[in-house]
N, CA, C and O atoms as a GROMACS GRO file, in nm:
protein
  576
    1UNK      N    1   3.340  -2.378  -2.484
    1UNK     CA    2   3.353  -2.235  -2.468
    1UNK      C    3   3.250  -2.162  -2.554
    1UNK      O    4   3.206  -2.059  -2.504
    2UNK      N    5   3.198  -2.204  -2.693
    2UNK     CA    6   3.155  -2.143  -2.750
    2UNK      C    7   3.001  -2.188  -2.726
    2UNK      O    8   2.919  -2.154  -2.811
    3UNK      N    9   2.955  -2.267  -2.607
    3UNK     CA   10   2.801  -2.250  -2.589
    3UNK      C   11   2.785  -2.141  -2.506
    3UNK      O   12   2.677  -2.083  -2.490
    4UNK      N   13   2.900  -2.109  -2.444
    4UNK     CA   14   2.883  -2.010  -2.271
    4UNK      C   15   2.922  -1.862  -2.394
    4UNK      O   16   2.831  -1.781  -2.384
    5UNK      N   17   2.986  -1.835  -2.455
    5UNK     CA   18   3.004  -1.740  -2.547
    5UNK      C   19   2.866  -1.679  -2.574
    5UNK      O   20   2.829  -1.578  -2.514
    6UNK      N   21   2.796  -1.737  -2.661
    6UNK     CA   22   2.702  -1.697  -2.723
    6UNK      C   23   2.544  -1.609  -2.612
    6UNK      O   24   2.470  -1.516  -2.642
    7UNK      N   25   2.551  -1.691  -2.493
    7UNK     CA   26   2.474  -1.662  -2.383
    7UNK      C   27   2.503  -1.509  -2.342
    7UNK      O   28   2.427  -1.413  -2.330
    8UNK      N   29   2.714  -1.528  -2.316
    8UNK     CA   30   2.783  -1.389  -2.273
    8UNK      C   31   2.709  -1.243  -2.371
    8UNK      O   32   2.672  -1.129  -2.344
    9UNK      N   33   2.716  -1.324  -2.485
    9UNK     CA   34   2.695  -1.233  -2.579
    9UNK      C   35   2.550  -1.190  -2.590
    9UNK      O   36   2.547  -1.068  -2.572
   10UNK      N   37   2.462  -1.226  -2.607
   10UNK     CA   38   2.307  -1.192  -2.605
   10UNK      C   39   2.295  -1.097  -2.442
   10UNK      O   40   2.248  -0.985  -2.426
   11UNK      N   41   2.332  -1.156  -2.379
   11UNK     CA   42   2.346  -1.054  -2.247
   11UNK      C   43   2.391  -0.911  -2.243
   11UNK      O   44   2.344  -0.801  -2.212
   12UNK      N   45   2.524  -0.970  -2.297
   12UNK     CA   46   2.612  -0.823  -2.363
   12UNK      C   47   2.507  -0.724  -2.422
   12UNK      O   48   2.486  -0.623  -2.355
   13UNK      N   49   2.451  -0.739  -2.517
   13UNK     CA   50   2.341  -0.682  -2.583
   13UNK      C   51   2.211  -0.596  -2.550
   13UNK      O   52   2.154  -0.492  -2.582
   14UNK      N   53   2.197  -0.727  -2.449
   14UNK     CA   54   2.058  -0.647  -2.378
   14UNK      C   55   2.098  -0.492  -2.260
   14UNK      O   56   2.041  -0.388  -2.227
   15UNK      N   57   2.232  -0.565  -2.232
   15UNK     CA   58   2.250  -0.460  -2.160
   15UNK      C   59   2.318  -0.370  -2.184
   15UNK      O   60   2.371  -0.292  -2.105
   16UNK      N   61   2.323  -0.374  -2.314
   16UNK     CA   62   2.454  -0.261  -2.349
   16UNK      C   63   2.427  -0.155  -2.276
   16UNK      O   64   2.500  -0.130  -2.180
   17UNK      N   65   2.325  -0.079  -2.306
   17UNK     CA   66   2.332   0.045  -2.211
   17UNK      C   67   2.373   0.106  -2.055
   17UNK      O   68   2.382   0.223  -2.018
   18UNK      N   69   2.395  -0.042  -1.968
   18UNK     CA   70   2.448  -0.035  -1.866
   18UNK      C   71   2.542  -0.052  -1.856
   18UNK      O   72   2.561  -0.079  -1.738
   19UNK      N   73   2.653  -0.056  -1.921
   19UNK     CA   74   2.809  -0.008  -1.988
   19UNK      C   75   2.802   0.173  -1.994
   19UNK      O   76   2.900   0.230  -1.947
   20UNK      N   77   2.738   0.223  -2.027
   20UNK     CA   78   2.725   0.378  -2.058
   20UNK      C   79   2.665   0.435  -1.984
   20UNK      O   80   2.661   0.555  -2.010
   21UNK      N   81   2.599   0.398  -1.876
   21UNK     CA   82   2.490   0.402  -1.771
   21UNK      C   83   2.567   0.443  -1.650
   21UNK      O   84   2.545   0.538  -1.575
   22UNK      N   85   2.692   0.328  -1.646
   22UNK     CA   86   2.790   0.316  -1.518
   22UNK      C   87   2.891   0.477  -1.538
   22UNK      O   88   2.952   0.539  -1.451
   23UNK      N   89   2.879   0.509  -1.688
   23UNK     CA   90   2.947   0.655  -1.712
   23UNK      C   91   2.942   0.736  -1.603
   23UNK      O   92   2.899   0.685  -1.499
   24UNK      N   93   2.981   0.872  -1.601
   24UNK     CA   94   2.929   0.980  -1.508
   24UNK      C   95   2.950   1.103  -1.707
   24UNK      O   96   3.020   1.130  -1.804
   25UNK      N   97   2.825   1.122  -1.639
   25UNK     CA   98   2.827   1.284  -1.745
   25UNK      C   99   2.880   1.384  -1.757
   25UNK      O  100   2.846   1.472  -1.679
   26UNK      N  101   2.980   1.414  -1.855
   26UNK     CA  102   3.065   1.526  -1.822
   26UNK      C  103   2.996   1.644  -1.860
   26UNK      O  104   3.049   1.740  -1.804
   27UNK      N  105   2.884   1.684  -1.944
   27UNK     CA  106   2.791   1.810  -1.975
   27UNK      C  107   2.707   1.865  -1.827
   27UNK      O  108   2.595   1.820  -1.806
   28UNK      N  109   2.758   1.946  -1.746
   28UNK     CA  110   2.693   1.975  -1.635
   28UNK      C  111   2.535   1.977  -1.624
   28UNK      O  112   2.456   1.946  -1.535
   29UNK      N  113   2.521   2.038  -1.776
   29UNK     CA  114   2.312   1.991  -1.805
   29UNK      C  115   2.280   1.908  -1.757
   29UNK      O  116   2.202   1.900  -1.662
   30UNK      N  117   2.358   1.791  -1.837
   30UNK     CA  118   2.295   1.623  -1.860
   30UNK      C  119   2.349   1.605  -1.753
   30UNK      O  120   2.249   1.638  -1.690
   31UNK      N  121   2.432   1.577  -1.663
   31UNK     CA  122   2.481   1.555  -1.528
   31UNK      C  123   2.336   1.609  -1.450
   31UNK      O  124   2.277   1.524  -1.383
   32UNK      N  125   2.299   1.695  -1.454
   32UNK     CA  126   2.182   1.767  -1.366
   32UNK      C  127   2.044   1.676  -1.411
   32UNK      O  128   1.984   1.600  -1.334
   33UNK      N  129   2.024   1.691  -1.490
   33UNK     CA  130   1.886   1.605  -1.590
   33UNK      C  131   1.883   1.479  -1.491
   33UNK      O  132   1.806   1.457  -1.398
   34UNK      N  133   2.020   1.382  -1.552
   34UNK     CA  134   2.039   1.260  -1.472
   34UNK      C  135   1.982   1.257  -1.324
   34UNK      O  136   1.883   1.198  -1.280
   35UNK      N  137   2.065   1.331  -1.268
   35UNK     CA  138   2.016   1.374  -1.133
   35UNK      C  139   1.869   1.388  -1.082
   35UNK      O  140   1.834   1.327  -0.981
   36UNK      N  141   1.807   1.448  -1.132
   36UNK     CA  142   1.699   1.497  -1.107
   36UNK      C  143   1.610   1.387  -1.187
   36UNK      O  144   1.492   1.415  -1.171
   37UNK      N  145   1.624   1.288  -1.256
   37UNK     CA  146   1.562   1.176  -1.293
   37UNK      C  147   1.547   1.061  -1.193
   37UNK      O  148   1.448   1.006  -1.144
   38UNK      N  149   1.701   1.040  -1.174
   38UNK     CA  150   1.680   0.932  -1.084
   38UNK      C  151   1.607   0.992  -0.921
   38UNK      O  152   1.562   0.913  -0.839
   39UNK      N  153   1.607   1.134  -0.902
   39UNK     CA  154   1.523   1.174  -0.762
   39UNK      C  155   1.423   1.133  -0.785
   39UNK      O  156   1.386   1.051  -0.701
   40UNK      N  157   1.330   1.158  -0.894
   40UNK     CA  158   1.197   1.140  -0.946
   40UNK      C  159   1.136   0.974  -0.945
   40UNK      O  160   1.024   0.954  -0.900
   41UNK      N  161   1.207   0.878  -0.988
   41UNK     CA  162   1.235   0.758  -0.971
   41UNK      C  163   1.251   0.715  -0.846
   41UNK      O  164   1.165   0.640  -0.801
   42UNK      N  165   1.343   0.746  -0.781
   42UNK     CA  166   1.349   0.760  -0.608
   42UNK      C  167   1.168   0.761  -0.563
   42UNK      O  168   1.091   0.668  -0.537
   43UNK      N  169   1.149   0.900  -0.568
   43UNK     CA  170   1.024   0.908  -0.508
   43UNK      C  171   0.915   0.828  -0.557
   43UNK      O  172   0.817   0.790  -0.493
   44UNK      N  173   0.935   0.813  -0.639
   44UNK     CA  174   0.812   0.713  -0.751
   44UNK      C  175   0.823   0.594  -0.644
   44UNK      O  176   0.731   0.553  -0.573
   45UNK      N  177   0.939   0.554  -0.648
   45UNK     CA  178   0.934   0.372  -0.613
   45UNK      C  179   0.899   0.391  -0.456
   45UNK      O  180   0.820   0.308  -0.414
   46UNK      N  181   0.937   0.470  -0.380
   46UNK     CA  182   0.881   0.482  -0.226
   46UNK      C  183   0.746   0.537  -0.245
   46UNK      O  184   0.690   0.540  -0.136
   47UNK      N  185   0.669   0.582  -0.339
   47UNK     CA  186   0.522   0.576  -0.269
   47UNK      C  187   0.488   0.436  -0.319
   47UNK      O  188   0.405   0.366  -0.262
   48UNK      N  189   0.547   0.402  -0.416
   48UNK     CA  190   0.485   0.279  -0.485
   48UNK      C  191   0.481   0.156  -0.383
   48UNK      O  192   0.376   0.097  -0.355
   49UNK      N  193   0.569   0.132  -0.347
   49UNK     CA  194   0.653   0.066  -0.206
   49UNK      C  195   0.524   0.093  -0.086
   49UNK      O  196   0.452   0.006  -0.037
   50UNK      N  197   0.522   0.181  -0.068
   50UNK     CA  198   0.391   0.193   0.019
   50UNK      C  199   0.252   0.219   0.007
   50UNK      O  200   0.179   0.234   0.105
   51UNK      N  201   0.217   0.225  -0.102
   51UNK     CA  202   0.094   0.208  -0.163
   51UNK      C  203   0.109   0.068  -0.159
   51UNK      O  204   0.053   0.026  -0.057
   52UNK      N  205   0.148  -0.002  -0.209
   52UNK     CA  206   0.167  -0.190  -0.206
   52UNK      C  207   0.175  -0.214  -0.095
   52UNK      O  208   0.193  -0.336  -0.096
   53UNK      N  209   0.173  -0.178   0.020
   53UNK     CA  210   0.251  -0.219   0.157
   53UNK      C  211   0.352  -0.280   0.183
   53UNK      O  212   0.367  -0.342   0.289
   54UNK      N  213   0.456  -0.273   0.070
   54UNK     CA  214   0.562  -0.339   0.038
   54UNK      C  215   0.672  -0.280   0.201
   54UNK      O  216   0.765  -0.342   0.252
   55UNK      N  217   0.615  -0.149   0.243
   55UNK     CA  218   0.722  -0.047   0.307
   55UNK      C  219   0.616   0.002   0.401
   55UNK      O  220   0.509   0.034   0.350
   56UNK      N  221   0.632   0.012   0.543
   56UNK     CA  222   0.532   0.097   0.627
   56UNK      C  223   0.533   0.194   0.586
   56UNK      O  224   0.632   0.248   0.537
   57UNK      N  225   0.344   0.272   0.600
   57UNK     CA  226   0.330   0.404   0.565
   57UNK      C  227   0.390   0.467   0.672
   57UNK      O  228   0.402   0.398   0.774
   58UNK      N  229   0.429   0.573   0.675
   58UNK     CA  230   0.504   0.649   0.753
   58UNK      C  231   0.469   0.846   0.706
   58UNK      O  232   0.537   0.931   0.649
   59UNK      N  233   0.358   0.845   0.754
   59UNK     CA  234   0.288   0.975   0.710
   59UNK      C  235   0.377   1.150   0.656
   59UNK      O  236   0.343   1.231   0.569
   60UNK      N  237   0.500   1.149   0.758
   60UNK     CA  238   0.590   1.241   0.771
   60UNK      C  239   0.655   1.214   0.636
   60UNK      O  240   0.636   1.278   0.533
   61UNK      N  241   0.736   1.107   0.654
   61UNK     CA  242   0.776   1.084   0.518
   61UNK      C  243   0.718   1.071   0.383
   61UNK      O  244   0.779   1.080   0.277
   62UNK      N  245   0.626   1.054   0.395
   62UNK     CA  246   0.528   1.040   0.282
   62UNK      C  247   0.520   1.159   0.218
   62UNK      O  248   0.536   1.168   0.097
   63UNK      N  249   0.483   1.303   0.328
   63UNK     CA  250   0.447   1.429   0.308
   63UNK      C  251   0.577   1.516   0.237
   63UNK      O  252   0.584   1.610   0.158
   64UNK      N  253   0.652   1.452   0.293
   64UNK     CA  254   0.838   1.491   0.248
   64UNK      C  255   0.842   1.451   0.054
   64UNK      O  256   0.866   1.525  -0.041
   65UNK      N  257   0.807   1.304   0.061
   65UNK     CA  258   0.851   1.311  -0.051
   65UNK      C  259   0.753   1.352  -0.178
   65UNK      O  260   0.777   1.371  -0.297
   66UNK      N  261   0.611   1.359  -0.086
   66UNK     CA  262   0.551   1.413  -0.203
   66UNK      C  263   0.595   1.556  -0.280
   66UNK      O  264   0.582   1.593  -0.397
   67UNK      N  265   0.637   1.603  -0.192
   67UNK     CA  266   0.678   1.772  -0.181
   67UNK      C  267   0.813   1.758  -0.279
   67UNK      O  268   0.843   1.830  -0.374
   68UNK      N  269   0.871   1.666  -0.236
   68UNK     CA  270   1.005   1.685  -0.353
   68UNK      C  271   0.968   1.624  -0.433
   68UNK      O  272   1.058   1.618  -0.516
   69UNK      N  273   0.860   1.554  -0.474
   69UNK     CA  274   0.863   1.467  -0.589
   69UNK      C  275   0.775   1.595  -0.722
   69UNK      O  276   0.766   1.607  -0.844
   70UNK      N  277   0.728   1.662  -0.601
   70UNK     CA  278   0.647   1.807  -0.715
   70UNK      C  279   0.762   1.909  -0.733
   70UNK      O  280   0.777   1.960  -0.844
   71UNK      N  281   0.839   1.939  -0.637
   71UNK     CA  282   0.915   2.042  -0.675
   71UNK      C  283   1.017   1.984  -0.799
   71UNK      O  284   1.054   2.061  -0.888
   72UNK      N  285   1.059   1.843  -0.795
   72UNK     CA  286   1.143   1.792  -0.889
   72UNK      C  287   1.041   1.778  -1.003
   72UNK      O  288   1.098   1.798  -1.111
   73UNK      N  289   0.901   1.748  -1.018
   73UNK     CA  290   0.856   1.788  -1.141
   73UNK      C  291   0.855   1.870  -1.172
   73UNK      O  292   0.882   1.888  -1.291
   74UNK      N  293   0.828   1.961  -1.104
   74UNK     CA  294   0.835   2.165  -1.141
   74UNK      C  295   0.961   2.175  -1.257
   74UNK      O  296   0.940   2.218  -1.370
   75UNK      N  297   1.082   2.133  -1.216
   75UNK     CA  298   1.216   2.099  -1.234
   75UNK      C  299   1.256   2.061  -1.398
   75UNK      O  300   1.351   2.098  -1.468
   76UNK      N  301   1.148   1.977  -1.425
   76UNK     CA  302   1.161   1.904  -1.531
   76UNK      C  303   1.189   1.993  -1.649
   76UNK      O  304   1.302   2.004  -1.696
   77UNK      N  305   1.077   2.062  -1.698
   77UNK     CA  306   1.084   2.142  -1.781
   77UNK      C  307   1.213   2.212  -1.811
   77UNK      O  308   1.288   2.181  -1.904
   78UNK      N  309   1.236   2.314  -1.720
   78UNK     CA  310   1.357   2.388  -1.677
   78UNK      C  311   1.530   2.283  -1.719
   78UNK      O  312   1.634   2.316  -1.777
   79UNK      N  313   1.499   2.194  -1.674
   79UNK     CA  314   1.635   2.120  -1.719
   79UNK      C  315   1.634   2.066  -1.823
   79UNK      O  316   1.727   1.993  -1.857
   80UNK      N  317   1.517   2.091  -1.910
   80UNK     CA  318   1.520   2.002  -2.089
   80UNK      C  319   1.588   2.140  -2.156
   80UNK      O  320   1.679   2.131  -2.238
   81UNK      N  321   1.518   2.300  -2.099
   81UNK     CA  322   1.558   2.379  -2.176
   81UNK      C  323   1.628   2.369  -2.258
   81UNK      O  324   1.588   2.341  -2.371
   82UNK      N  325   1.753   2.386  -2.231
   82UNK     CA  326   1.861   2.415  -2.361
   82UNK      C  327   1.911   2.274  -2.380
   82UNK      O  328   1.933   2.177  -2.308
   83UNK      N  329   1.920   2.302  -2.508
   83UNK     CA  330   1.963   2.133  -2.553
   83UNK      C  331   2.134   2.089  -2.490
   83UNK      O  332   2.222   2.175  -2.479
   84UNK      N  333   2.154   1.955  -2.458
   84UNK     CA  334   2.258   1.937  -2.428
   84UNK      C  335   2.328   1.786  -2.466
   84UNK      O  336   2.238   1.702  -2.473
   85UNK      N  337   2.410   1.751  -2.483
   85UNK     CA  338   2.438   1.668  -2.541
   85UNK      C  339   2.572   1.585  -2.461
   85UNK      O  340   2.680   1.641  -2.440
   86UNK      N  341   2.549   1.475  -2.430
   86UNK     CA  342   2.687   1.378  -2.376
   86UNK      C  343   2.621   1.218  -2.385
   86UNK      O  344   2.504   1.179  -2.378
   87UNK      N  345   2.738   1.152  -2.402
   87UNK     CA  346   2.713   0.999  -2.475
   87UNK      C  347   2.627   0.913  -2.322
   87UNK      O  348   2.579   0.801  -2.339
   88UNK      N  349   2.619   0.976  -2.194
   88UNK     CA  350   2.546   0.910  -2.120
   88UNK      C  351   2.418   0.966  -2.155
   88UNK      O  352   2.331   0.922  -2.080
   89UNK      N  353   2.370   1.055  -2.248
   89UNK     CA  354   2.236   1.104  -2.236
   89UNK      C  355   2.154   1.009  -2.261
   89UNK      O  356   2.212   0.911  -2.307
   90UNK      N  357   2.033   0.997  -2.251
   90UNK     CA  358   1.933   0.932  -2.269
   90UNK      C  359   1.829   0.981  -2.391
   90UNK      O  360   1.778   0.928  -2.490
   91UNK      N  361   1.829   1.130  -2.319
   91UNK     CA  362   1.757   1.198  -2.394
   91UNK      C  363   1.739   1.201  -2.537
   91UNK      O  364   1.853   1.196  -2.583
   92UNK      N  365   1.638   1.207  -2.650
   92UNK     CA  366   1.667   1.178  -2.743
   92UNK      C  367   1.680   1.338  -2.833
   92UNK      O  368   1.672   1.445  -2.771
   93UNK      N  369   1.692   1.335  -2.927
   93UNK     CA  370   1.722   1.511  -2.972
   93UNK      C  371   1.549   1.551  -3.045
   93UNK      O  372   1.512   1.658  -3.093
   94UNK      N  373   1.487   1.447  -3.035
   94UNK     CA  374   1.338   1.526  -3.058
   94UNK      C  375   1.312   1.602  -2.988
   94UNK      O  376   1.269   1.712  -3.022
   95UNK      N  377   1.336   1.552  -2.829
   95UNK     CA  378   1.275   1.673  -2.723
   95UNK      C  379   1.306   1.780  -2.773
   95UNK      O  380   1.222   1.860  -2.734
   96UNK      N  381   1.405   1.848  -2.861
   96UNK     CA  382   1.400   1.978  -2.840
   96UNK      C  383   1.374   2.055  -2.980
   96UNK      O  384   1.407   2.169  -3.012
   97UNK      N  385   1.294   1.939  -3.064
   97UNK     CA  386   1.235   2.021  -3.191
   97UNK      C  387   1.107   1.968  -3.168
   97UNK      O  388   1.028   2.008  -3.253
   98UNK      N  389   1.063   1.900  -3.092
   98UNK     CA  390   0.901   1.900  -2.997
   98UNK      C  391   0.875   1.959  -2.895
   98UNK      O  392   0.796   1.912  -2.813
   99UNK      N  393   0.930   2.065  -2.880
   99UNK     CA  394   0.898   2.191  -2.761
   99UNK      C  395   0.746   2.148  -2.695
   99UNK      O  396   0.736   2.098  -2.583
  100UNK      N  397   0.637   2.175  -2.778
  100UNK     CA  398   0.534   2.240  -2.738
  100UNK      C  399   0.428   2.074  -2.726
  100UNK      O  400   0.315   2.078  -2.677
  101UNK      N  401   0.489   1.936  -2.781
  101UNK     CA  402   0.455   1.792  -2.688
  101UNK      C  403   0.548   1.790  -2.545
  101UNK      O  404   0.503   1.748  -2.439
  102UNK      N  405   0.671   1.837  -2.562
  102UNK     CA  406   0.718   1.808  -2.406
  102UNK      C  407   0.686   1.866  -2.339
  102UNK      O  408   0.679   1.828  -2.222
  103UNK      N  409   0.652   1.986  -2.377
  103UNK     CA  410   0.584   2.107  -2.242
  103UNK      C  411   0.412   2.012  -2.215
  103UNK      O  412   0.342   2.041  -2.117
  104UNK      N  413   0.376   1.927  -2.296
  104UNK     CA  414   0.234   1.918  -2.242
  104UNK      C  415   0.274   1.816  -2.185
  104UNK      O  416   0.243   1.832  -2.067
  105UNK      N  417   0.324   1.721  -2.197
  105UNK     CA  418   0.353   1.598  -2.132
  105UNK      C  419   0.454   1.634  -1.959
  105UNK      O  420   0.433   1.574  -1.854
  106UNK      N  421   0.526   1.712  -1.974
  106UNK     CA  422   0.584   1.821  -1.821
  106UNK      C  423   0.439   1.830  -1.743
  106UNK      O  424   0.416   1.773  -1.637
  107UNK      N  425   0.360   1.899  -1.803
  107UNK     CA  426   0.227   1.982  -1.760
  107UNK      C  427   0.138   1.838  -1.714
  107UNK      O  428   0.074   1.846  -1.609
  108UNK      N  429   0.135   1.742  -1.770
  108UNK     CA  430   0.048   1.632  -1.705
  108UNK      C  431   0.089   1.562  -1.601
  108UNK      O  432   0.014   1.517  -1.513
  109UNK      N  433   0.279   1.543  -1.611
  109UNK     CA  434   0.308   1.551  -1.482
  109UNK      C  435   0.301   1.630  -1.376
  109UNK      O  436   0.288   1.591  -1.260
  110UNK      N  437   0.310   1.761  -1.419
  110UNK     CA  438   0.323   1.842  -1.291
  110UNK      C  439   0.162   1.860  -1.217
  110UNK      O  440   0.145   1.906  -1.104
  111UNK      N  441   0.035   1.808  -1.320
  111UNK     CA  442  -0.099   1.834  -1.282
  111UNK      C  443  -0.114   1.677  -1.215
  111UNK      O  444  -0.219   1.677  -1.150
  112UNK      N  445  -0.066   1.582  -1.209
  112UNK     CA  446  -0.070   1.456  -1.149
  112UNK      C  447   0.009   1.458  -1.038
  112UNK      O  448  -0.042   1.422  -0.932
  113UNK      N  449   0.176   1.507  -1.040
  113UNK     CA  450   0.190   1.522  -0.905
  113UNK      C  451   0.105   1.664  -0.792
  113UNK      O  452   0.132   1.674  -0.672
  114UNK      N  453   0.048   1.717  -0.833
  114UNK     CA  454  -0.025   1.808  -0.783
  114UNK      C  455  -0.168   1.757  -0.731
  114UNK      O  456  -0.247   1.830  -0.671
  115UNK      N  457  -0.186   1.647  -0.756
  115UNK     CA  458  -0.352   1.573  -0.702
  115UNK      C  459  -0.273   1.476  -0.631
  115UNK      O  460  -0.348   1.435  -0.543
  116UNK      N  461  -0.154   1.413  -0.620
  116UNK     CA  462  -0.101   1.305  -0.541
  116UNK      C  463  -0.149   1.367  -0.394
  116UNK      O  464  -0.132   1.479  -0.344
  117UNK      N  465  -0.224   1.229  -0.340
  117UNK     CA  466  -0.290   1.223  -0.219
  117UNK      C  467  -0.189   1.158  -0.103
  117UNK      O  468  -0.193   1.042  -0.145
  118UNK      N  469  -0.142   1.154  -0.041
  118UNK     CA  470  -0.077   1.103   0.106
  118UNK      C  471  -0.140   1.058   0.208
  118UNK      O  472  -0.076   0.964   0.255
  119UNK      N  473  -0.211   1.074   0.251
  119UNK     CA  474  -0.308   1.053   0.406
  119UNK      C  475  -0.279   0.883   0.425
  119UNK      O  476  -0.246   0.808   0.517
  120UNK      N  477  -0.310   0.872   0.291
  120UNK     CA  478  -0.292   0.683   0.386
  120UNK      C  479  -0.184   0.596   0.230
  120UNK      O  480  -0.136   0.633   0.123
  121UNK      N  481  -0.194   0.473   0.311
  121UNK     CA  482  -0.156   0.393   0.141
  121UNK      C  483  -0.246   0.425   0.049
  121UNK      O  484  -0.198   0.475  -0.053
  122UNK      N  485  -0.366   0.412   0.050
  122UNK     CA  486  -0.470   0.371  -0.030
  122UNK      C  487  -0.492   0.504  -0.136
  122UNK      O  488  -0.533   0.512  -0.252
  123UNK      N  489  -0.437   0.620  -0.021
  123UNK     CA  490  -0.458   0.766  -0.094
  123UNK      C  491  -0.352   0.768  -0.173
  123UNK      O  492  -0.348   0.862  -0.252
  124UNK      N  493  -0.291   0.713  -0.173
  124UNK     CA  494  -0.119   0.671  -0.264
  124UNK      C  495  -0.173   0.630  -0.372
  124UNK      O  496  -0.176   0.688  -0.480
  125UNK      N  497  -0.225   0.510  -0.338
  125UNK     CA  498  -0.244   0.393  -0.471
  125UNK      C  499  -0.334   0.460  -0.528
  125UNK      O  500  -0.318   0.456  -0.650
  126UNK      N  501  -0.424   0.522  -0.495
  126UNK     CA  502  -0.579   0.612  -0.579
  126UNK      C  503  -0.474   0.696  -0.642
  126UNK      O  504  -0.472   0.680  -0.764
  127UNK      N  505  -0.385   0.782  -0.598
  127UNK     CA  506  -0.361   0.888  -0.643
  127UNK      C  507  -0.233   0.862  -0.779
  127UNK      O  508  -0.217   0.930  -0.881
  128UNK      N  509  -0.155   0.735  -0.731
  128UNK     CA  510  -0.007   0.770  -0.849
  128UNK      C  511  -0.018   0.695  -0.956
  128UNK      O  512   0.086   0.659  -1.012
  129UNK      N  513  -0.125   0.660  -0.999
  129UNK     CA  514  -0.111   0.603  -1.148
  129UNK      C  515  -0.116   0.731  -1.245
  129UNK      O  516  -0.079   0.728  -1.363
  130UNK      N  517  -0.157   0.826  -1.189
  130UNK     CA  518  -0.185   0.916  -1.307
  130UNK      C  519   0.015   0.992  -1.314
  130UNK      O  520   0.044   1.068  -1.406
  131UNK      N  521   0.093   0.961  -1.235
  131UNK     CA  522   0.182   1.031  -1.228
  131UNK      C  523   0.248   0.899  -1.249
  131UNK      O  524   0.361   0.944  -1.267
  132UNK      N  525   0.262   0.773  -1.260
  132UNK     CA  526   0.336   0.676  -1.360
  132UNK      C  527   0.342   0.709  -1.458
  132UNK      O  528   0.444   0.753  -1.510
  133UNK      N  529   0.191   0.695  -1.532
  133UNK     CA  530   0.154   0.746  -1.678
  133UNK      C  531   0.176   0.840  -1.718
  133UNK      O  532   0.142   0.834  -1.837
  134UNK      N  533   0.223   0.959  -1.693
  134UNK     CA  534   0.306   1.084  -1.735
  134UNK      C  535   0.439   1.040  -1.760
  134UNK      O  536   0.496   1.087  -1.858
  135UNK      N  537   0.520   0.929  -1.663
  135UNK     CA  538   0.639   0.924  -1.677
  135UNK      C  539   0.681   0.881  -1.815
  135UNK      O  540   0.747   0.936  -1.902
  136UNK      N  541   0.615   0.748  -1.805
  136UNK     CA  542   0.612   0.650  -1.907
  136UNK      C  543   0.539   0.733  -2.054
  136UNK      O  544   0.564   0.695  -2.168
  137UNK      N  545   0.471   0.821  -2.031
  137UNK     CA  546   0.396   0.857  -2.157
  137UNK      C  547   0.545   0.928  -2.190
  137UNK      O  548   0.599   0.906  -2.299
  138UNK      N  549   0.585   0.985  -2.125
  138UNK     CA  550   0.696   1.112  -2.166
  138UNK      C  551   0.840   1.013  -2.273
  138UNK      O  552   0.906   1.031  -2.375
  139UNK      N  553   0.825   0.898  -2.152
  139UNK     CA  554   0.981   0.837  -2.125
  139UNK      C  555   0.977   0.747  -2.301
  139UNK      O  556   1.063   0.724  -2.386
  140UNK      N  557   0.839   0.720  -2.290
  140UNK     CA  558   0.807   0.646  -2.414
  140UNK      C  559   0.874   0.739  -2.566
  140UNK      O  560   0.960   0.704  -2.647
  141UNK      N  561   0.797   0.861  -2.557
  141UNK     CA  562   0.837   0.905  -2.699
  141UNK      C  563   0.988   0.989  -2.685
  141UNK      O  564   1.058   0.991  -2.786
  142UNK      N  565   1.040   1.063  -2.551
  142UNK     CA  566   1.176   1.127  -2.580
  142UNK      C  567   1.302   1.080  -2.476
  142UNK      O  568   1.371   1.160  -2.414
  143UNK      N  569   1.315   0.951  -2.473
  143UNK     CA  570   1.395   0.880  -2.372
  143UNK      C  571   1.434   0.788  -2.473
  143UNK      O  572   1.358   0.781  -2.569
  144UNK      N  573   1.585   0.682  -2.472
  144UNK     CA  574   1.589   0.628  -2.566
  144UNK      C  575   1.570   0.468  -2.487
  144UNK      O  576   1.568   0.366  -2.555
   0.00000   0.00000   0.00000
């Protein structure tokens, strides 16, 4: 029992956060934030998906989600505003005594999804690294 224990347990660990993950947020903010993260994520992985040719390009759709994937960056900013606080947050409490790094790091997303190209895969793949690297630049310093 106690070789299968120890395995349970290191697992346990890594994933702790998907224990708190499976939560639902009771702060209507952070409920919204959440929301509007995983859309962003959504759209991320379907151009990514078809930039790889993992997924047929499908031009209509493409044009769809580029459009929500900018209006949900637009978004971003607006839902860090006021600070909010619940044990599913992610968020870390720098964001909101680093105002004027999260507003630039918002701003590189919102200037990367704003050059995201559609016309083909290839205009995908040229175009969304610069709008990964916003995510990840952001997710890196105020995400936990």
């Amino acid at each position: 029992m106690h070789a299968r224990l120890i395995p349970m347990m290191a697992l346990s660990l890594a994933l702790g956060t998907a224990a708190i993950a499976g939560e639902e947020a009771k702060d209507p903010d952070v409920k919204a934030r959440i929301a509007l993260m995983q859309d962003l994520k959504a759209h991320t992985k379907l151009l990514s998906e078809t930039a790889s040719g993992k997924i047929a390009y499908d031009a209509e759709k493409i044009e769809a989600v580029i459009e929500a994937l900018r209006r949900d960056a637009d978004q971003v900013g607006p839902a860090f505003k006021a600070p909010a606080d619940d044990p599913v947050s992610e968020a870390l409490p720098i964001i909101w005594q680093e105002r004027s790094e999260f507003r630039l790091k918002v701003n590189r997303l919102l200037k990367a999804a704003n050059e995201l190209k559609g016309g083909s895969a290839k205009d995908i793949a040229d175009t969304l690294n610069p709008v990964q690297a916003a995510c990840k630049d952001c997710h890196g310093r105020f995400k936990m």
